[in-house]
C-alpha positions in Angstrom: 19.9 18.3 9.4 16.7 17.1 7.7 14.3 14.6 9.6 15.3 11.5 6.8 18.9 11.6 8.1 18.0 11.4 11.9 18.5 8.1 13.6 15.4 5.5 13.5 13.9 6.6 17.0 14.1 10.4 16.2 11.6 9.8 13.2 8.1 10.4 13.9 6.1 7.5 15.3 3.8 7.7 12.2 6.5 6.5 9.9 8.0 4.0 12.2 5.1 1.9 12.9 2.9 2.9 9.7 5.5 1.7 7.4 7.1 -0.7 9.4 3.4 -2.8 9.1 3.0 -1.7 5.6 6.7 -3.0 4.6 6.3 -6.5 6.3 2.8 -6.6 4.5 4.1 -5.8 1.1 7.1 -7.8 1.2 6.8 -11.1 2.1 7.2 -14.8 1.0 3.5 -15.2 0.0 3.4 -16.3 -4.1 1.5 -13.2 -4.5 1.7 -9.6 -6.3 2.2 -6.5 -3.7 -1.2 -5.5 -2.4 -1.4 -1.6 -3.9 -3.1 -0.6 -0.4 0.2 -1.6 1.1 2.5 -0.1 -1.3 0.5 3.3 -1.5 1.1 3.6 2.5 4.9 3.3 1.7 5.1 5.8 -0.8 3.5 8.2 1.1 5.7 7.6 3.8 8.2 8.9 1.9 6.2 12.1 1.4 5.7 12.3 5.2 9.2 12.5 6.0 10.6 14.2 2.9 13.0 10.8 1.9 13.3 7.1 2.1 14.9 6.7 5.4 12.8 4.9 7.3 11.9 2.8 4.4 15.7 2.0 3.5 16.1 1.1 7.8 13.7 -1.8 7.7 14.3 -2.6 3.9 18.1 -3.8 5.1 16.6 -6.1 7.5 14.7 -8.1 5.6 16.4 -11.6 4.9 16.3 -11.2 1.0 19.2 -13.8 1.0 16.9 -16.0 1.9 14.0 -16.3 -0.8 14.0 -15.2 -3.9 10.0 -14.2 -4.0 11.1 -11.5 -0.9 14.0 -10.3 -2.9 11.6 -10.1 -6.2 8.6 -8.3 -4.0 11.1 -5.8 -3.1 12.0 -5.0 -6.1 8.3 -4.1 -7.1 8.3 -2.1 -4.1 11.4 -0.5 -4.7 10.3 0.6 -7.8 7.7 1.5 -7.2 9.1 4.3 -4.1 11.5 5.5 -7.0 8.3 6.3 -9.5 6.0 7.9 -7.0 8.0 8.6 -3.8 9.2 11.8 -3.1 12.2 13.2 -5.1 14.6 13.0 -2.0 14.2 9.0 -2.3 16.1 8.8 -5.6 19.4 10.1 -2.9 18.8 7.9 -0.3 18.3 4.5 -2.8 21.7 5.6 -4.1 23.4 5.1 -0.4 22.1 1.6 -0.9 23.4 1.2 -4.4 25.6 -1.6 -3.3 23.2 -3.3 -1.4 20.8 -3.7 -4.5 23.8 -5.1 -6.6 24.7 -7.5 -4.1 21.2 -9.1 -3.9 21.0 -9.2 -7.9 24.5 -10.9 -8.0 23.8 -13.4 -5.6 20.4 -14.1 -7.1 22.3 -14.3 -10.4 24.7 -17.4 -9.6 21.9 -19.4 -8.4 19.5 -21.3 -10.7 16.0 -20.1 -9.3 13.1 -19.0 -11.4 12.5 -16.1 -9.4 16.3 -15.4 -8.8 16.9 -14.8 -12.1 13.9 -12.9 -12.3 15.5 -10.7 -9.5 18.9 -10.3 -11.0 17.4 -8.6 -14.4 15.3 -6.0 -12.0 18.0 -5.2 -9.9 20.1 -4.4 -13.1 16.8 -2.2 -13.8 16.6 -0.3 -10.9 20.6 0.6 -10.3 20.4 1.9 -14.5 16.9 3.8 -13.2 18.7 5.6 -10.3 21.9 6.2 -12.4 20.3 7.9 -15.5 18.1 10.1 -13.0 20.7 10.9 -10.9 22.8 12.3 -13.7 19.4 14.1 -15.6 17.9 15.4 -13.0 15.5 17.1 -15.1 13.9 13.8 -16.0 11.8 12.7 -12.3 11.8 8.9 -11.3 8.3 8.6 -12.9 9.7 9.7 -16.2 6.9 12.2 -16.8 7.9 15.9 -18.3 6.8 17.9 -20.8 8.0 18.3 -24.3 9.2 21.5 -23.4 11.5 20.1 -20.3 12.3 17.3 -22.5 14.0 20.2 -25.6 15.2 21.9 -22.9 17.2 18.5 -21.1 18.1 17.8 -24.6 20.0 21.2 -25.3 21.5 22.4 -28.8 24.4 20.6 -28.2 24.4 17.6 -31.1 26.5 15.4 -29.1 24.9 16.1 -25.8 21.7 14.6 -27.6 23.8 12.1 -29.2 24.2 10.7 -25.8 21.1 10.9 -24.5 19.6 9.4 -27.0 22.0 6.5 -26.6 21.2 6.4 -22.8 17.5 6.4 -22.7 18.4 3.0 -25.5 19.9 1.5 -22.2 17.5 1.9 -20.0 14.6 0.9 -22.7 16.9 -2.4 -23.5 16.6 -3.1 -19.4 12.8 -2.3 -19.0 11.9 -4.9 -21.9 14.7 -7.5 -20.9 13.1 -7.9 -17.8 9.7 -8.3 -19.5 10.7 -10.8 -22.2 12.1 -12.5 -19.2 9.1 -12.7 -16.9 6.7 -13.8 -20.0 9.7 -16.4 -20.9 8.8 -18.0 -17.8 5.1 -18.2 -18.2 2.5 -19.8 -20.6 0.9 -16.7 -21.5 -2.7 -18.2 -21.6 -5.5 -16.3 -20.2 -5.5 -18.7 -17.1 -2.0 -18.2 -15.7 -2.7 -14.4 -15.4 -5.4 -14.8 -13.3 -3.1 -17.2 -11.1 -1.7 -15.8 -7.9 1.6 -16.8 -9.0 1.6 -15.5 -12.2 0.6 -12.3 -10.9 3.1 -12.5 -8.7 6.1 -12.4 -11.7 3.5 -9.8 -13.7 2.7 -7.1 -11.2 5.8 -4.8 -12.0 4.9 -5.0 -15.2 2.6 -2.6 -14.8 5.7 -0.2 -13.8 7.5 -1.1 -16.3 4.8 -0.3 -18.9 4.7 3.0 -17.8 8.6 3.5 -18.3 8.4 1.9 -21.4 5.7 4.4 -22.8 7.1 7.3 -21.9 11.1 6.4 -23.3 9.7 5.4 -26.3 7.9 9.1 -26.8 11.4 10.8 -25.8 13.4 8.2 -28.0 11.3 9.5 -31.1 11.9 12.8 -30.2 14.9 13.1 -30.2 15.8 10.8 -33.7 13.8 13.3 -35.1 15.8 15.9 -33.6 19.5 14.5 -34.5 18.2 13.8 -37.9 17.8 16.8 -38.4 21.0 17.9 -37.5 23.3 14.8 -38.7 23.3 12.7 -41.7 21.4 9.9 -41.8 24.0 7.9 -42.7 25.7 8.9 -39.8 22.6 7.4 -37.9 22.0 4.1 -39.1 23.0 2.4 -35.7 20.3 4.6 -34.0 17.3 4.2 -36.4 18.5 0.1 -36.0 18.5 -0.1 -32.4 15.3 2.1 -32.2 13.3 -0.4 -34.5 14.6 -3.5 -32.5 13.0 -1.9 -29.5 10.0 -0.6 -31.2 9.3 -4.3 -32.3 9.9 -5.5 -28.9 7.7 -2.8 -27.5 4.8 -3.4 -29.9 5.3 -7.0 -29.2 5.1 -6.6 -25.2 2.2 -4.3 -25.2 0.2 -6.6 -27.2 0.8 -10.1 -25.5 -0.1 -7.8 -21.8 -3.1 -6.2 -23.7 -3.8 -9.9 -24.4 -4.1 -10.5 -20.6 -7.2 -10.5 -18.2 -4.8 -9.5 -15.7 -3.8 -6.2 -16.8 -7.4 -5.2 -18.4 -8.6 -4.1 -14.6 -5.6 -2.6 -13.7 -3.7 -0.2 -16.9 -5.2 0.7 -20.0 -1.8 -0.1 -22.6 -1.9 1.9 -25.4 -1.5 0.7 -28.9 1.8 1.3 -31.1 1.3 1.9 -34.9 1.9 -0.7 -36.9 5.6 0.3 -38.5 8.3 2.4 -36.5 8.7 6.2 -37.8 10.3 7.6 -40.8 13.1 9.5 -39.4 14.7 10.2 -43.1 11.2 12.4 -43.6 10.8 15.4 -41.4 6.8 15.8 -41.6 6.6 12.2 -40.0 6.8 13.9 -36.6 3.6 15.6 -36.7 2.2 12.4 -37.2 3.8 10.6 -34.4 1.2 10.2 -31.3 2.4 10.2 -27.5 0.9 6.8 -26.0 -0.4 7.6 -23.0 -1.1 4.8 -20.6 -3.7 5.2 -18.1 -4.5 3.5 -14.5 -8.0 2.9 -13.7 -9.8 4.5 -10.2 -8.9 1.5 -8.1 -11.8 -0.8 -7.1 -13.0 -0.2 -3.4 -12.6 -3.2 -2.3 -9.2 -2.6 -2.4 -9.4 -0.4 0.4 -8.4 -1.5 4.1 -12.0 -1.1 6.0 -12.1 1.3 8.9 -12.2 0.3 12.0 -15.6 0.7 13.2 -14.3 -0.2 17.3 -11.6 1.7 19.2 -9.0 -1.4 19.7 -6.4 -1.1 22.6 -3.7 -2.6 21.8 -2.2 -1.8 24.9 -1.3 -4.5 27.5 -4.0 -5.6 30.4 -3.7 -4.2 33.7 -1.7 -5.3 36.2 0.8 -7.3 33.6 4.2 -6.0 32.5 4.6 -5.0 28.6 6.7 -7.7 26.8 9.3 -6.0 24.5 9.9 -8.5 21.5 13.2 -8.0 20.0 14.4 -6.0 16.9 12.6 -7.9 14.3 9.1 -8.8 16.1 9.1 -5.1 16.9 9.9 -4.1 13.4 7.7 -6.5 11.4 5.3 -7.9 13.9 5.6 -11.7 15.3 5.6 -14.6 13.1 3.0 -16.0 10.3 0.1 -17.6 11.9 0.3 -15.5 15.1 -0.7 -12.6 13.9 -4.4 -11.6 14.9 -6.0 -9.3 11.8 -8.6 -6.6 12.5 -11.7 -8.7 12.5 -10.9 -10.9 14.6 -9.9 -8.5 17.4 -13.2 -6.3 16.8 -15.0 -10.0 17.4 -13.0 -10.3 20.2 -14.0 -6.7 21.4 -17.4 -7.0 21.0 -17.3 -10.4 23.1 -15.7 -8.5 25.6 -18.8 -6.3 26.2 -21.1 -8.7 25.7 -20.0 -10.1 28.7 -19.8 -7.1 30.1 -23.2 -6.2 29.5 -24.4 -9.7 30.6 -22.6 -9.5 33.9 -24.0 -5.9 34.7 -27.9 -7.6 33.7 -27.2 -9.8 36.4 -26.5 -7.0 38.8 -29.6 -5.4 38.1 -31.9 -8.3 38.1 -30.3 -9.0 42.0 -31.3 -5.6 42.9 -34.6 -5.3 41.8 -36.5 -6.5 44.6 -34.6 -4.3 46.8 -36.0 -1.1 45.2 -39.1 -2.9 44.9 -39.6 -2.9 48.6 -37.8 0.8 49.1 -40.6 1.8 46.9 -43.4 -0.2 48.4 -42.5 1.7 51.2 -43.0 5.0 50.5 -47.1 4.8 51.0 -46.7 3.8 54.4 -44.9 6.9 55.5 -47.9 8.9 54.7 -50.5 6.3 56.6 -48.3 6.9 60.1 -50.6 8.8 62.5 -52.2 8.4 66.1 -55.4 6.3 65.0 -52.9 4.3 62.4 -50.8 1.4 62.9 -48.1 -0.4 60.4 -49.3 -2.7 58.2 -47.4 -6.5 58.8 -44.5 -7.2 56.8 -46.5 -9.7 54.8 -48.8 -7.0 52.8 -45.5 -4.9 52.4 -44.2 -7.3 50.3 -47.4 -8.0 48.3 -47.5 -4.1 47.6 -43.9 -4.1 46.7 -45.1 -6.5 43.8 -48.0 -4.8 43.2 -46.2 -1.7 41.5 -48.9 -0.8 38.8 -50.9 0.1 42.0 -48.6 2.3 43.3 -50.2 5.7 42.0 -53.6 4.4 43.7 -52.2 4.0 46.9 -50.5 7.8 46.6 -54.0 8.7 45.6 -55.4 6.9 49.0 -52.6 8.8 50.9 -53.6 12.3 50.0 -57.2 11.2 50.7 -56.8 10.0 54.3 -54.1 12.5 54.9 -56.4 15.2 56.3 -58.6 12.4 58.1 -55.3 11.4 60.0 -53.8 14.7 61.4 
């Protein structure tokens, strides 16, 4: 049985712990989009153990009843796992399938901004994993080549027929759930650069990169059944397809439009009219947008710790297990102590350390001062010499820049003396 299926304390401590921080720090109650550090951490999580079980173990224990921004960040998240998380993920989010619709329904009854937010993306995400469970030729992230996409499609005029009519489903749920985030801001150039409108606009940026590649595939294959069906017979396609090309244009513009998105995905353009479909040669003229994410900026990276931290009780106490949920996502907000301050905290440590230890060594000095004032008089001992008083032993003790002199003296007299 493979590693994702194992219970919780089988899986290896990496995934436990790494995404068990990563989770609670991507999805919280903070007004405020996922941090991509966080998210990336998750994702390749997923990698690590082949699947999405230990993800999908502390996902169910978050209290998404509860707030509506939790239930909406963990959409993002989720979608994000299903785009770039490994192919095994798409299974395990389906075990959970009822668990998604439940949040979105309840979400759905109640009348809160973000809920309703989250009720459209949950409808998203179940039609995501459905259509790539069933083509499983077509990954999560939507990417294939024109090649994989002829050969998904088949000969069979009906079996592109179909698809054709399901990739207009999931297209109608990517750009419902943009019109509905952009119904719910004023898109001026300020509220972008808000925390909470980045909040509601961060999975756009997934859902721009759905949108570009169904719209390629959607062209495709028009072109394809036109020219195996009438066009009459087609009307109700080419219809639907300009609605969404409209709607497409439209939403890649107004994000285009935003500061927000101009550091983070480089939208591509749509031309300015949908394809002719009742003209063959329009195909060659038809150009794949291709949407393209930026390096990310390095201060989006987590700093390295430049101190070892134990994080391991003191000495001498017990270790205090915390329950379930403190183990899972740390103690509460407010209580939690980040990196810095517990490198400040280390590096106070030795200070004192080092002070306390200076102290030592300043109490000890005049001990080896007189050890070493000392040493002369061994060689002065003789029959014809006595011992100096205890008063000029200290004053050569103090005297140490003299000390090579009276060594010199010593060899000098030594002869004279035996």
């Amino acid at each position: 049985m493979e590693a994702r299926f194992s219970p919780i304390n089988q899986i290896l401590p990496w995934c436990r712990q790494d995404l068990a921080i990563s989770i609670s720090k991507a999805i919280n109650t903070q007004e405020a989009p996922v941090k991509e550090k966080h998210a990336r951490r998750i994702i390749l999580g997923t990698h690590h153990e082949k699947g999405a079980f230990t993800f999908w173990s502390y996902a169910i224990g978050l209290p998404l009843p509860s707030s509506s921004i939790l239930s909406w960040k963990f959409c993002h998240v989720l979608h994000k796992v299903l785009r770039d998380g490994h192919p095994n993920v798409l299974h395990d989010c389906q075990r959970y399938r009822s668990n998604i619709q439940e949040i979105g329904d309840l979400w759905g009854h109640l009348h809160d901004r973000y809920g309703q937010l989250v009720n459209v993306y949950t409808k998203l995400l179940l039609t995501k994993i459905s259509f790539h469970l069933k083509h499983p030729q077509f990954p999560a992230g939507l990417e294939v080549t024109d090649e994989v996409l002829e050969k998904a499609a088949g000969t069979d005029v009906n079996n592109i027929f179909q698809l054709t009519v399901e990739m207009f489903d999931y297209m109608d749920c990517e750009l419902k759930l943009s019109e509905s985030v952009f119904r719910q801001l004023n898109t001026a150039i300020a509220v972008s650069q808000m925390s909470s409108g980045q909040c509601r606009l961060a999975p756009l940026i997934q859902v721009i990169q759905d949108c570009s590649h169904l719209y390629h595939y959607t062209v495709k294959l028009l072109f394809k059944l036109h020219s195996c069906l009438p066009a009459d017979t087609l009307q109700g396609h080419r219809d639907r397809f300009h609605e969404q090309f409209h709607s497409l244009r439209n939403f890649f513009r107004r994000a285009s439009d935003m500061l927000y998105f101009k550091r983070l995905i480089q939208i591509p353009r749509l031309p300015e009219g949908p394809p002719n479909f009742l003209r063959a040669s329009a195909l060659a003229e038809h150009i794949k947008p291709v949407v393209v994410i930026p390096e990310e900026a390095p201060e989006d990276e987590e700093p390295e710790n430049l101190i070892e931290i134990s994080t391991g009780p003191p000495a001498g106490e017990p270790m205090v297990v915390a329950d379930l949920f403190d183990q899972t996502f740390g103690p509460p907000n407010g209580s939690v102590k980040d990196d810095r301050d517990l490198q400040i905290e280390s590096l106070k440590r030795e200070v004192e350390m080092l002070r306390s230890e200076l102290e030592k060594i300043k109490l000890e000095v005049p001990g080896v001062g007189m050890g070493r004032g000392r040493a002369p008089q061994k060689h002065r001992q003789g029959p014809h010499i006595t011992h100096p008083p205890a008063g000029p032993a200290v004053h050569l003790a103090a005297e140490e820049p003299g000390e090579p002199g009276g060594a010199a003296e010593a060899e000098a007299e030594g002869p004279g003396g035996q």
